[in-house]
C-alpha positions in Angstrom: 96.1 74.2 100.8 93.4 71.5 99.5 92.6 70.6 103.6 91.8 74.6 104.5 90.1 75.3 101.5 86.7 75.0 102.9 88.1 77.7 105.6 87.6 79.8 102.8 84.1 81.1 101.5 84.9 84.7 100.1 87.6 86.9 99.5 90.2 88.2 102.3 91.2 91.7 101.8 94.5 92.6 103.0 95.1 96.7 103.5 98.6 97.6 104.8 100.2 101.2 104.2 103.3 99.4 102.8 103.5 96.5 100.6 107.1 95.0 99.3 107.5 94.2 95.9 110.9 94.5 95.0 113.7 96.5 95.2 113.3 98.6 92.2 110.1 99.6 93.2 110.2 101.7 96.4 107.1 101.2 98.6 108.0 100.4 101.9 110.3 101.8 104.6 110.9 98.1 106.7 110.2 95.0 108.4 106.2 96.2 108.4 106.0 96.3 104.2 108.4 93.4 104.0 106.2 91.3 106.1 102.9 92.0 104.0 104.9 91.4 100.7 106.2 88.2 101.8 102.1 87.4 103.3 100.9 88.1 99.3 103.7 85.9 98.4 102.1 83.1 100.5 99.0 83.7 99.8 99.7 83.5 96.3 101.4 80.2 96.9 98.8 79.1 98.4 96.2 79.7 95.8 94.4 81.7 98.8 91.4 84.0 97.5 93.1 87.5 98.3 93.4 91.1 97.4 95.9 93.7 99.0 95.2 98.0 99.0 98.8 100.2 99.7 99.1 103.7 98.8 101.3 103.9 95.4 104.0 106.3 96.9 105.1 107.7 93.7 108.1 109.3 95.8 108.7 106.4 97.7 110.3 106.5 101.1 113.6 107.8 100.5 117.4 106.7 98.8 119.9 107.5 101.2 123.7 108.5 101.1 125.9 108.6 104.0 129.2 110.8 103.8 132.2 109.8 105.2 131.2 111.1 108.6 127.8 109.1 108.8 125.8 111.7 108.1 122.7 110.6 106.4 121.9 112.3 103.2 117.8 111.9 101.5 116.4 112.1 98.3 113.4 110.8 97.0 113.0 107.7 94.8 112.5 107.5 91.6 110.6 105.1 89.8 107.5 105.1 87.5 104.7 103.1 87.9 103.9 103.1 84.7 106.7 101.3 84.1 105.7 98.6 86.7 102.2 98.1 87.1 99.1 98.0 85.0 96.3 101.1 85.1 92.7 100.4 86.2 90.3 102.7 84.2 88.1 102.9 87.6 87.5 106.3 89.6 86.4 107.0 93.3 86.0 110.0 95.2 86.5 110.7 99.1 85.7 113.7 101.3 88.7 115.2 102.8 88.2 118.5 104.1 85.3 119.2 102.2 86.9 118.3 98.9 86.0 115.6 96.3 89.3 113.7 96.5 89.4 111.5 93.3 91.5 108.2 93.7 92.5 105.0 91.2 94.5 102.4 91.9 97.2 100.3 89.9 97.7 96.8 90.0 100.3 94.7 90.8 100.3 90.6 90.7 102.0 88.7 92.9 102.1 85.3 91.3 102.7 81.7 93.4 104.2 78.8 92.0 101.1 77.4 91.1 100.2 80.6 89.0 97.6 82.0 91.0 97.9 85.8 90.9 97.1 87.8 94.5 96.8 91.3 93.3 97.6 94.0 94.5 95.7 97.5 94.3 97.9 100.8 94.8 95.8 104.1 95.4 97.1 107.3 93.5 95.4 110.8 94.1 97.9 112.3 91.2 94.9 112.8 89.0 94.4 116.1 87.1 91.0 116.9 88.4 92.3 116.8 91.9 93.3 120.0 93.6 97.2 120.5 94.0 96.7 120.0 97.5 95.6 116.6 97.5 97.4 115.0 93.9 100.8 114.7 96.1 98.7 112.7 99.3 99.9 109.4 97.5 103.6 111.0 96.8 105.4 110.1 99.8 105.7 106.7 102.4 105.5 108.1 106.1 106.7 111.7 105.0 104.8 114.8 106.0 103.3 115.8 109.2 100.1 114.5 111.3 98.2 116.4 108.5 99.5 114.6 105.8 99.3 111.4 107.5 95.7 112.0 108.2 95.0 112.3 104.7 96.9 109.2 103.4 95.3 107.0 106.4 91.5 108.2 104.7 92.8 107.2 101.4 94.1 103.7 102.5 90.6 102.6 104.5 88.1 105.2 102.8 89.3 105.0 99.3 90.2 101.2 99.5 86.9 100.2 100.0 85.3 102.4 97.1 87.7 101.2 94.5 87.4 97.5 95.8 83.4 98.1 95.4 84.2 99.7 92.1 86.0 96.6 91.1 83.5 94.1 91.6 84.9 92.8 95.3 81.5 92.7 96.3 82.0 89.1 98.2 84.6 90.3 100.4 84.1 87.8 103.8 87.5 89.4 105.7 89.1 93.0 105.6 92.3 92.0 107.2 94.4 95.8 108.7 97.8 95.1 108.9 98.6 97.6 111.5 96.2 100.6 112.5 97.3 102.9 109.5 94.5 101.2 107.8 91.3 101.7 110.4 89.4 103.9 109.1 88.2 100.8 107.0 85.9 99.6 109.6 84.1 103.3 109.4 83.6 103.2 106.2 82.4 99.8 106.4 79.4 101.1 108.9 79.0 104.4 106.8 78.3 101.6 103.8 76.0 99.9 106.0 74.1 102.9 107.5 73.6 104.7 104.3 71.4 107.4 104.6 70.8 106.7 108.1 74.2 107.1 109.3 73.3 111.1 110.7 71.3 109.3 113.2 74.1 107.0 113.9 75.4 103.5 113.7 73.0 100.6 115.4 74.8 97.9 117.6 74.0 95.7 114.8 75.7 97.6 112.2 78.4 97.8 114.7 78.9 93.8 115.3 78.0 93.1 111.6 81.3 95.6 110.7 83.8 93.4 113.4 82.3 90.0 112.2 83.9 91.4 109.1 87.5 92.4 110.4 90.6 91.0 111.8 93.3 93.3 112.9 97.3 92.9 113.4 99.0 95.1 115.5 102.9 95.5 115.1 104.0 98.1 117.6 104.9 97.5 121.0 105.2 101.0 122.7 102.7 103.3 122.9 104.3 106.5 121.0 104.3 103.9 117.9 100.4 103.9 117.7 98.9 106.5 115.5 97.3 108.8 117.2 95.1 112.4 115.8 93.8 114.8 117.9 89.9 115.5 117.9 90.1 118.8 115.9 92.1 117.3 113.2 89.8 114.5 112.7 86.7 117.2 112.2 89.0 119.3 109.9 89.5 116.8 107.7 86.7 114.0 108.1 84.2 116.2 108.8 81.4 116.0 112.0 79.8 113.0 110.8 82.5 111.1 110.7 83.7 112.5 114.3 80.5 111.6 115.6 80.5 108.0 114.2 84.0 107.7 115.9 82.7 109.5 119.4 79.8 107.2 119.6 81.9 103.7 118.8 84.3 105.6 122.1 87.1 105.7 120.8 87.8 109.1 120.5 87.9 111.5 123.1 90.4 114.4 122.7 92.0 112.4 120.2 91.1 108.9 118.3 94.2 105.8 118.5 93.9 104.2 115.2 94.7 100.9 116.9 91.8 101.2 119.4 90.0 101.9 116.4 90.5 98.9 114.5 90.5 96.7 117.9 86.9 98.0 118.6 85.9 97.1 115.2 87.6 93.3 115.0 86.4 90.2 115.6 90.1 88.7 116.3 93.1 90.4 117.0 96.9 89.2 117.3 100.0 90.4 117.9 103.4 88.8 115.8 105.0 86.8 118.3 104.4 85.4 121.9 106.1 87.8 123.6 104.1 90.6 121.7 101.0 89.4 122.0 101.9 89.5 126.1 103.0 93.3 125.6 99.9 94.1 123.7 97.2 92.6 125.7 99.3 94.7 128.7 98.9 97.8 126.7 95.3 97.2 125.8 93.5 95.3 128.7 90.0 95.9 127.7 90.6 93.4 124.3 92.0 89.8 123.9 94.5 90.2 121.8 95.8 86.9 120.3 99.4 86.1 118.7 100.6 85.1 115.5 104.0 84.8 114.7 105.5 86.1 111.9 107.7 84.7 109.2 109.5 85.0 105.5 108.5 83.6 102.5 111.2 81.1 102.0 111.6 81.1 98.0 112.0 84.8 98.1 114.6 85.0 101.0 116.6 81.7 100.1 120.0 82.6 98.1 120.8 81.2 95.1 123.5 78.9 96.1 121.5 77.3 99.0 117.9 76.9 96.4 120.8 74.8 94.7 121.4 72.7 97.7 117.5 72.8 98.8 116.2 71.5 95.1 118.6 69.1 95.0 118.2 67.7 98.6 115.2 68.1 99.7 113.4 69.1 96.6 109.9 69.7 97.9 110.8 72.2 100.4 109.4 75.1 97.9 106.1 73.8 97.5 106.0 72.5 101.7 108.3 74.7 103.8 107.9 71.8 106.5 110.6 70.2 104.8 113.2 72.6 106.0 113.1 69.9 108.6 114.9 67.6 106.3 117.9 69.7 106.2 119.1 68.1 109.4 120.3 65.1 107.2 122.6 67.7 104.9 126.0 67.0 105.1 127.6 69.5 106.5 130.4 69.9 103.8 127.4 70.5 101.7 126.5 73.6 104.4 129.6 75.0 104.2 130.2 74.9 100.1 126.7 76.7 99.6 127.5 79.5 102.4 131.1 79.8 101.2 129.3 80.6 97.5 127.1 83.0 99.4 129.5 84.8 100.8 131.8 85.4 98.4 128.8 86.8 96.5 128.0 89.3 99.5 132.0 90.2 99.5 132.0 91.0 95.9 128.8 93.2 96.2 130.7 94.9 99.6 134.1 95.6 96.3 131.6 96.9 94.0 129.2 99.4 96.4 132.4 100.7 98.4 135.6 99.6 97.1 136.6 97.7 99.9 137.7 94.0 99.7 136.2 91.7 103.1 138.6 88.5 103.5 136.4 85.7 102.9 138.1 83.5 105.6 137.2 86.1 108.2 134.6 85.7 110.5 131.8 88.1 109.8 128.9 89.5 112.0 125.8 90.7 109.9 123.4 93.7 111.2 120.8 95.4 108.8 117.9 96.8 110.2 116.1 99.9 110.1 118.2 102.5 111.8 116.1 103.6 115.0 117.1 103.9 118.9 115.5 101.0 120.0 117.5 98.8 117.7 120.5 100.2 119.4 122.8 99.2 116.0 125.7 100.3 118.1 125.4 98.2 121.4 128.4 96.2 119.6 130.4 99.3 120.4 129.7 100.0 123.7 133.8 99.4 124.6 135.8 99.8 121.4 139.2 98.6 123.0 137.7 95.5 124.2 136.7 94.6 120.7 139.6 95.4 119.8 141.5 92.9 122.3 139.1 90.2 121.2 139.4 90.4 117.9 144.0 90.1 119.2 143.6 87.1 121.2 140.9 84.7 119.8 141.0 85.5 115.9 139.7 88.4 113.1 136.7 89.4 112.8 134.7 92.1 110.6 131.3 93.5 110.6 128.7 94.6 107.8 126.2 97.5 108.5 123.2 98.5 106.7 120.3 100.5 107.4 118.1 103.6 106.8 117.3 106.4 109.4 113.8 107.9 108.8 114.8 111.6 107.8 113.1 112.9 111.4 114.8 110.5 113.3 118.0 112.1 114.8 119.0 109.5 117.3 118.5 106.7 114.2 120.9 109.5 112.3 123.1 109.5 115.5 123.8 106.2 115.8 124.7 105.8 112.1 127.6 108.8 112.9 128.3 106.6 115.9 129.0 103.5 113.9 131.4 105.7 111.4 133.3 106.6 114.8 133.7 103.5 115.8 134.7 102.2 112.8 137.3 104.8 112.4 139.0 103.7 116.0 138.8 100.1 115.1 140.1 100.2 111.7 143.4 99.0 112.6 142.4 95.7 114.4 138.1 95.3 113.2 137.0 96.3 109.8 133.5 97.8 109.6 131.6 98.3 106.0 128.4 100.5 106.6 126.4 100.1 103.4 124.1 103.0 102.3 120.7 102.8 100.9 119.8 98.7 102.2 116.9 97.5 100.4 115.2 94.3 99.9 118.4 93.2 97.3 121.0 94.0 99.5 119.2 92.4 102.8 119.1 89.4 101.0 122.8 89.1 100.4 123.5 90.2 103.7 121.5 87.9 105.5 123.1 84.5 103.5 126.7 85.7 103.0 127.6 86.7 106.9 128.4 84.2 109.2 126.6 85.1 112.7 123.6 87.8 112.3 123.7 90.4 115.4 120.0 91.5 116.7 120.5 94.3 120.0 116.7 95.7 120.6 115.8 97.2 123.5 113.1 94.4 125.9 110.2 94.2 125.3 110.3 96.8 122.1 110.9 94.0 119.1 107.2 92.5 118.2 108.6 90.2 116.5 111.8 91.2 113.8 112.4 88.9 111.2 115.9 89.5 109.3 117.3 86.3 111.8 114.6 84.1 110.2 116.0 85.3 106.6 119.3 84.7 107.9 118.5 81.0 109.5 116.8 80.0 106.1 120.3 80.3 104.7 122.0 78.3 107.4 123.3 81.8 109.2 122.3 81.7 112.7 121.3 84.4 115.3 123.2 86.1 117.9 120.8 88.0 119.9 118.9 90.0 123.1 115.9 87.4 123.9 113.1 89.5 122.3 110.5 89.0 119.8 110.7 86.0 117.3 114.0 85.0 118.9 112.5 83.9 121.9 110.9 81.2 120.2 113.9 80.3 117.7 116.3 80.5 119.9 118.0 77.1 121.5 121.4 78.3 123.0 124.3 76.7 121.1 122.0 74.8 118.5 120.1 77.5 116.8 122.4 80.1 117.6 123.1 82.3 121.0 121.1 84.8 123.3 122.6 87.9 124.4 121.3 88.1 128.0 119.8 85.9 130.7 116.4 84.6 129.4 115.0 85.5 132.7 117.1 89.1 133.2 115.7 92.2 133.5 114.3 95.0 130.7 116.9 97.8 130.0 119.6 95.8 131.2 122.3 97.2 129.0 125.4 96.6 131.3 124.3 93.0 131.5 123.6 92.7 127.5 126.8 94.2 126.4 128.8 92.1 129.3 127.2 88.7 127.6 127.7 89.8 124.1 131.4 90.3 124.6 131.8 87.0 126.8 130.2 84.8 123.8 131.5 86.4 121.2 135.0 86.0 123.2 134.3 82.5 124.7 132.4 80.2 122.5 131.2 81.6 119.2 134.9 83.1 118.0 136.6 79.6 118.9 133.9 77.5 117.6 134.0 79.3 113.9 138.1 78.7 114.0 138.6 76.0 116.0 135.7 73.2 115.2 134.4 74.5 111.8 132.1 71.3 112.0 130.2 72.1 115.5 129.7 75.4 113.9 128.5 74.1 110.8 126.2 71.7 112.8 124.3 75.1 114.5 124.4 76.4 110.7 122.1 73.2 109.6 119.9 73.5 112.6 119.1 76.7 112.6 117.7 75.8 108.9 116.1 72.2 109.9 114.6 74.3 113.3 113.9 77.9 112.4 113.6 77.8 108.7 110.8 75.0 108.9 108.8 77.2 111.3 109.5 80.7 110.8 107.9 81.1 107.1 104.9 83.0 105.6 103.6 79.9 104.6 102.9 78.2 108.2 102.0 81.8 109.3 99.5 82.1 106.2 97.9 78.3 107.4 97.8 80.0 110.8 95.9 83.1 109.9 93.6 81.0 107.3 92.4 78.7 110.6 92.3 81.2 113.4 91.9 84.4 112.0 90.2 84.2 108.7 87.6 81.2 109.5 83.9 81.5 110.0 83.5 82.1 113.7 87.2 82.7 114.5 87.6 85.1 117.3 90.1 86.3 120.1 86.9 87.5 121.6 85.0 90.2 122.0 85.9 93.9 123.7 86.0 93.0 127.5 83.2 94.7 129.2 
């Protein structure tokens, strides 16, 4: 950190609507919350001068229970901050609908290995001098309609910046939005600079003065994922002025796009991984959208058996993720001994969730994401009977599941019932375990006690996943459609295997499922029983190659030089 320190003159403030902390508290839904946890965790690390603003989401997102058809069952989360965090005496109040909204945050430290504390500020709105309405605006994580999403959107950039004021951030250099759910930052931004003036408008120097200021990353590569709220919603709840302050910066018209907002309003943009930042510049022409590409924080995602292995080997790698790199001189017995460990410890959690016992000498395929169309969980199953002959004539295997639906997703809640089904005509030759309510605990033994860990999203719709980066840091490598992260992690039969032709067409389903089948078949099922050391050898590269890249820590260095310096840009809003 010593050589970027002069990068930084000021604080960075980090706003994302979910922030990861652990399991047992319940504030984010997926990879989006994961990501910024794992950022803090960096930053932390890294003794980087930081502060983070989430909503508190007393309710959290939602535990889930799945019957023994698949059908998804919700209720909310319960957990108590008081519990957890530490209550700041400080008060603010925003305007929402032409009430005095009264918000306080709670803090949260996330604390690196040197000891240097990032915190962490969650706004609440359950106050008693708050109309009903408005105490439950903090109560749920993407719950509620357009409405209620409004609301909690004003909280996160309105009420962010008043309690950060409130707390003495007055040196803030960089408000970083981690996704557009956290825009309306770079309004209040100008209303703080226009004061009393700001009836009459915002200047073109208030304007520039706000985007040397901000930095924006976007994480959504299709255009239904961007928030959008119609005109009349925006007046309802903002009032005129703030509608006029959005008309005149253009960027609303019948309705604003929270991440036209925020790209308006930034001085440098990216998206989180090559091929994203490609989609996003395609989706938004008029900006230059740079990319960034994402990563884990190591220490947090690293099972226990392979921090063993890492202290003793290459002892520095917590401090220095580069020395992942190192990992190529492991001996592979040493590979195998610490995976072995890692999955007898998944198998055990698989007896005591569900009951069922998983053969350890099995080969095992791992899939845990959020459960959502575009992740198509249940390409896999797209021809039972042939899995079943494979699984006949080259040797067992079973698969693990895990993953939440949102409650008003019904084709995520579909393809969870879909998965039962096909477990149900496989269970004779394939054993499936679905695992109900995955969180950031039962990712983690997932991703280190499988043996090959399954990606199937639909091109060009992953920006950048990052489960196969847990998964390589524990010597597990990918299987997966060339999307995302994976198309600059992947090298085919050394880091793992593609599914699909690098240069094949978008939407290409026949052609996936034909070349998942064929591998799986033809050279990943023979290597694992047949030359256990040529498998272990892709094992200890995807570690040396993909764990000494793919980390929070080289993606915090990256942000602290491009994104965060004093005159960094991805230039201005083409003309």
């Amino acid at each position: 950190m010593n050589q970027l320190s002069h990068l930084v003159t000021g604080t960075i403030a980090y706003l994302s609507m979910d922030v990861a902390i652990d399991s047992d508290i319940p504030t984010y839904s997926g990879g989006l919350g994961i990501l910024a946890g794992d950022m803090l965790r960096s930053a932390a690390d890294l003794r980087v001068p930081m502060v983070a603003v989430t909503l508190l989401h007393r309710k959290g997102y939602f535990d889930q229970r799945l019957d023994a058809r698949g059908n998804q069952l919700e209720s909310p989360s319960k957990w108590s901050p008081e519990n957890r965090l530490e209550p700041l005496p400080q008060r603010v109040s925003i305007g929402i609908e032409g009430r005095k909204v009264s918000v306080r945050a709670w803090r949260y430290p996330f604390r690196g290995i040197t000891g240097h504390a990032v915190p962490l500020l969650l706004l609440d709105t359950d106050l008693d001098d708050n109309d009903p309405r408005d105490r439950i605006l903090t109560d749920h994580l993407y719950g509620g309609d357009e409405h209620y999403r409004l609301c909690q959107e004003a909280i996160l950039g309105f009420g962010g910046l008043a309690l950060l004021r409130a707390l003495g951030y007055s040196n803030v250099r960089v408000f970083h939005m981690n996704e557009g759910h956290s825009a309306f930052i770079t309004v209040a931004l100008l209303e703080e600079r226009a004061g009393a003036h700001l009836k009459q408008g915002v200047s073109d120097a208030e304007i520039e003065a706000v985007r040397q200021q901000c930095v924006f990353t976007t994480h959504t590569p299709v255009p239904a994922g961007h928030d959008r709220f119609h005109a009349n919603l925006i007046r309802q709840v903002l009032g005129e002025r703030c509608a006029a302050v959005l008309g005149q910066l253009g960027v609303m018209n019948g309705d604003l796009n929270m991440t036209e907002l925020a790209l308006r309003l930034s001085r440098y943009a990216n998206g989180v991984s090559l091929r994203h930042g490609e989609v996003s510049r395609r989706m938004f022409p008029e900006y230059d959208i740079a990319a960034i590409t994402n990563g884990v924080h190591a220490v947090a995602w690293t099972s226990a058996p392979f921090c063993a292995l890492y202290d003793r080997v290459i002892p520095e790698w917590r401090r220095d993720n580069c020395h992942f790199r190192y990992a190529i001189g492991i001996p592979l017995h040493e590979i195998r001994q610490a995976h072995a460990q890692a999955k007898k410890e998944l198998f055990q959690q698989v007896r005591w969730l569900t009951g069922i016992q998983l053969d350890e000498s099995i080969f095992t395929l791992g899939f845990a994401r959020r459960a959502t169309a575009y992740k198509r969980a249940d390409l896999l199953f797209t021809e039972v009977d042939r899995l079943k002959q494979i699984a006949r004539r080259v040797g067992p295997l079973q698969l693990i599941y895990a993953g939440k639906a949102h409650p008003r997703d019904e084709g995520g809640k579909a393809i969870i019932r879909r998965i039962f089904e096909a477990a149900a005509a496989l269970a004779d030759d394939v054993r499936v375990v679905y695992l109900e309510n995955y969180d950031m605990a039962l990712g983690k033994l997932i991703c280190s006690g499988v043996d090959v860990w399954l990606n199937t999203p639909l091109r060009p719709q992953e920006a950048s996943g990052t489960s196969g980066m847990k998964a390589a840091l524990n010597g597990v490598p990918s299987f997966s459609v060339l999307d995302g992260w994976w198309i600059e992690g992947h090298v085919e039969g050394v880091t793992g295997w593609s599914i699909g032709a690098p240069n094949g067409r978008d939407n290409d389903a026949e052609a996936e499922v034909e070349s998942l089948y064929n591998k799986l078949e033809q050279i990943i099922l023979p290597l694992f029983y047949k030359d256990a050391d040529n498998f272990t050898e892709v094992m200890r590269s995807a570690i040396a190659i993909n764990g000494s890249f793919f980390n929070t820590q080289r993606m915090v260095f990256q942000y602290l030089r491009n994104a965060y310096a004093p005159g960094a840009s991805s230039g201005p809003p083409l003309p």
